[in-house]
C-alpha positions in Angstrom: 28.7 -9.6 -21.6 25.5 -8.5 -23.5 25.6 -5.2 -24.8 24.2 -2.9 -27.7 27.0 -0.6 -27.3 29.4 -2.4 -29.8 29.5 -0.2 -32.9 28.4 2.6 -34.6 28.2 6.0 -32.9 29.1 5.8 -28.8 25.7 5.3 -26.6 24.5 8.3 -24.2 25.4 8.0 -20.9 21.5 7.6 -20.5 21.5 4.3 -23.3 24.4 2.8 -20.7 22.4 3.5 -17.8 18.9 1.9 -19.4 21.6 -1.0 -20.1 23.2 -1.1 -16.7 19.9 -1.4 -15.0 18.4 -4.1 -17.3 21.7 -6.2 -16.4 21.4 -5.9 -12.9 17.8 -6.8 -13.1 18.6 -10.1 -15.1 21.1 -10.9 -12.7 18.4 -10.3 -9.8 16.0 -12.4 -11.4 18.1 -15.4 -12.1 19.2 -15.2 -8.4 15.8 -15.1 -7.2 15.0 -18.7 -9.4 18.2 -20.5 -8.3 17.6 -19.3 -4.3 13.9 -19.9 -4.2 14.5 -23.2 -5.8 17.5 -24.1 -2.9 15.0 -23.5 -0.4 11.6 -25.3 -1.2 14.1 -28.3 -2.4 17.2 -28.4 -1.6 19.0 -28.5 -4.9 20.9 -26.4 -7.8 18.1 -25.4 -10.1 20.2 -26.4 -13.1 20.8 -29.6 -11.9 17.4 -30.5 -10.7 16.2 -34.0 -10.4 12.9 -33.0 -9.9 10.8 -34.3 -13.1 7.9 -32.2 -14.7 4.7 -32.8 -12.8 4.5 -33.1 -9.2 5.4 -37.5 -8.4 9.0 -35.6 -6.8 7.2 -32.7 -5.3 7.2 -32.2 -1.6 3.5 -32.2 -0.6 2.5 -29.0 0.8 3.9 -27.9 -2.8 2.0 -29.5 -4.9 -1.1 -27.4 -5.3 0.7 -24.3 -5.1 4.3 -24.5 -7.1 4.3 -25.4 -11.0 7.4 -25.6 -13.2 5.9 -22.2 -15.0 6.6 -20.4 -11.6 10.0 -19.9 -12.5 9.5 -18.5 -15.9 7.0 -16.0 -16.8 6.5 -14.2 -20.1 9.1 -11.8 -21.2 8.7 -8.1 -22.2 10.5 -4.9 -23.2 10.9 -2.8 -20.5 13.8 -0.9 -19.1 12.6 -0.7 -15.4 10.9 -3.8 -14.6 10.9 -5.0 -11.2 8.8 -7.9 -9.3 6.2 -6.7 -6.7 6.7 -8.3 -4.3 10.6 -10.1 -5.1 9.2 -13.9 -4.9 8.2 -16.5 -7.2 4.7 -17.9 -7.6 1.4 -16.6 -9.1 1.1 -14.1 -6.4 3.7 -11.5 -7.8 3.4 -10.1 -10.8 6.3 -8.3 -13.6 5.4 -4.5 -13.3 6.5 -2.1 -15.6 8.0 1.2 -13.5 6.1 0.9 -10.3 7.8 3.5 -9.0 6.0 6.1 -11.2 3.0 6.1 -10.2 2.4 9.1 -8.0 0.1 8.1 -5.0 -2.8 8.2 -4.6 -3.5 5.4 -7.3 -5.6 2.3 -8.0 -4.9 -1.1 -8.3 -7.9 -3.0 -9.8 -6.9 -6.8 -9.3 -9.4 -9.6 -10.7 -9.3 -12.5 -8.3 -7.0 -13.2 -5.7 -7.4 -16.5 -3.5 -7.2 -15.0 -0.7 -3.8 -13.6 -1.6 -2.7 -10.4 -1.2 0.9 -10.3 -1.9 0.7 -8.4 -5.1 -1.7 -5.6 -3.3 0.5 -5.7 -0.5 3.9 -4.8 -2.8 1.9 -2.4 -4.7 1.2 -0.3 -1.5 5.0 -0.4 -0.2 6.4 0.4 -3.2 4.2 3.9 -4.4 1.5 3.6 -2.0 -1.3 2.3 -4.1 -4.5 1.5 -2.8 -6.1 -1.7 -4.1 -9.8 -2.7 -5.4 -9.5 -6.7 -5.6 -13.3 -8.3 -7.1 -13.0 -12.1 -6.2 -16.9 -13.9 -5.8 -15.1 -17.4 -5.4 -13.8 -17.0 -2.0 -14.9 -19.1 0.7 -17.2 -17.0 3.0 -16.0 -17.9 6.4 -12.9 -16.6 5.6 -13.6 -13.3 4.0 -14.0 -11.1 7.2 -10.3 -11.1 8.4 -9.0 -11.0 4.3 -11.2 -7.9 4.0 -9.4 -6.7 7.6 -6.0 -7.5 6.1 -6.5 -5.1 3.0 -8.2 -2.4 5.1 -4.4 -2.5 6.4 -2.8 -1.2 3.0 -5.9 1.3 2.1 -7.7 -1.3 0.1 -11.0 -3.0 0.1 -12.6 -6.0 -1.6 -15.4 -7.0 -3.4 -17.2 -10.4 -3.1 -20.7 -10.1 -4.5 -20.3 -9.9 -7.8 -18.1 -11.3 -11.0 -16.5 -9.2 -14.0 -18.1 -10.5 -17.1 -20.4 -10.2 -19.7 -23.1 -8.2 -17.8 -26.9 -8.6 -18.3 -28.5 -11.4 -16.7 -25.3 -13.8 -17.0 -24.6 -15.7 -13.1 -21.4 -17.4 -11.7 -21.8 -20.3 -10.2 -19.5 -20.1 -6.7 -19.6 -23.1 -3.7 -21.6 -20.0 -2.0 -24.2 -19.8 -4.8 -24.8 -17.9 -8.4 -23.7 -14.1 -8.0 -24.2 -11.5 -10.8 -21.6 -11.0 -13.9 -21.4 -7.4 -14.9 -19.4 -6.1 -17.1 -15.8 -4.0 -15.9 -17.2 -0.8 -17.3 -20.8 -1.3 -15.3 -18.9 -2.2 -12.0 -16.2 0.9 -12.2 -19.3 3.1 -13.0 -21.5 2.2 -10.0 -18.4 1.6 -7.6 -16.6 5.0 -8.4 -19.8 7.1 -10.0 -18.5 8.0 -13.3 -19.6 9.8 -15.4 -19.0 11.9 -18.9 -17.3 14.6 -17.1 -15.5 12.2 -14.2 -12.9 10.0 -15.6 -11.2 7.2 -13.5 -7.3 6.8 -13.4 -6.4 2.8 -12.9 -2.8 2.4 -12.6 -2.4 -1.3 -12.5 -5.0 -3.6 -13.7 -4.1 -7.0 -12.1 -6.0 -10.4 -13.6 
């Protein structure tokens, strides 16, 4: 049993409750690893005879599983949670999601047509989502757009975050503008001196 209630003067009930939840939370995560694991495999995570790479990998895993999926990088907090509870690039380690009072903005650089993250963002505190992705494939942007309409969220496709002045992106659809995050919030959201923008989550 971890604990950092061992000596010295007693911990507040609100210490042991901070502790309590960051427990349960390492216990949820390691469940999530070993069951995810079971079912794209069939096999006990620890014991995996799967090698690094992907010459074992089941085919339609391939391009979208790594090893890295089931470890991401660490950091303090006493009330992270996964949005949404799955493993892959997709969901992302979010620091209180809960806290955010609606409404609020996700701003989300690239995507691949996935919208899990967005998606968890909204069902957990109702956030609305900005995603900015120029690489997409065109024929297929319509109905993504149509899904995020669904969770009060919109994307943008013309243009790439960057350095801004005449610097172009190269997509399989052609060269689209870079401009840089500050120019692209100010002309999507009209800021100015006296209107400041909130972002709640910024997702890259």
């Amino acid at each position: 049993r971890v604990t950092a209630c061992y000596s010295g003067p007693p911990c507040t009930e609100r210490w042991k409750q901070r502790e309590a939840l960051w427990r349960q939370k390492v216990v949820e995560n390691e469940r999530l690893r070993l069951t995810q694991h079971l079912a794209w495999f069939n096999e006990f995570l620890p014991f995996s005879q799967i090698e690094l790479g992907h010459g074992n990998v089941p085919r339609h895993f391939r391009t979208r599983k790594t090893i890295l999926d089931y470890w991401d990088a660490d950091y303090s907090c006493g009330e992270e949670r996964r949005i949404p509870a799955k493993i892959g690039d997709g969901p992302k380690w979010t620091c209180g999601p809960q806290h955010h009072l609606p409404p609020c903005l996700v701003l989300s650089l690239g995507s691949d047509f996935d919208d899990s993250f967005e998606r968890g963002m909204y069902e957990a505190c109702n956030c609305s989502s900005l995603v900015v992705d120029p690489t997409l494939e065109r024929r297929r942007i319509p109905q993504f757009r149509s899904r995020l309409s669904w969770i009060r969220s919109e994307l943008n496709a013309t243009v790439g975050i960057g350095g801004g002045g005449t610097d172009m992106l190269d997509t399989a659809a052609g060269a689209v503008p870079l401009v840089s995050l500050t120019t692209f919030l100010s002309n999507r959201f009209a800021l100015s001196p006296s209107k400041a923008l909130h972002l709640a989550v910024f997702k890259m």
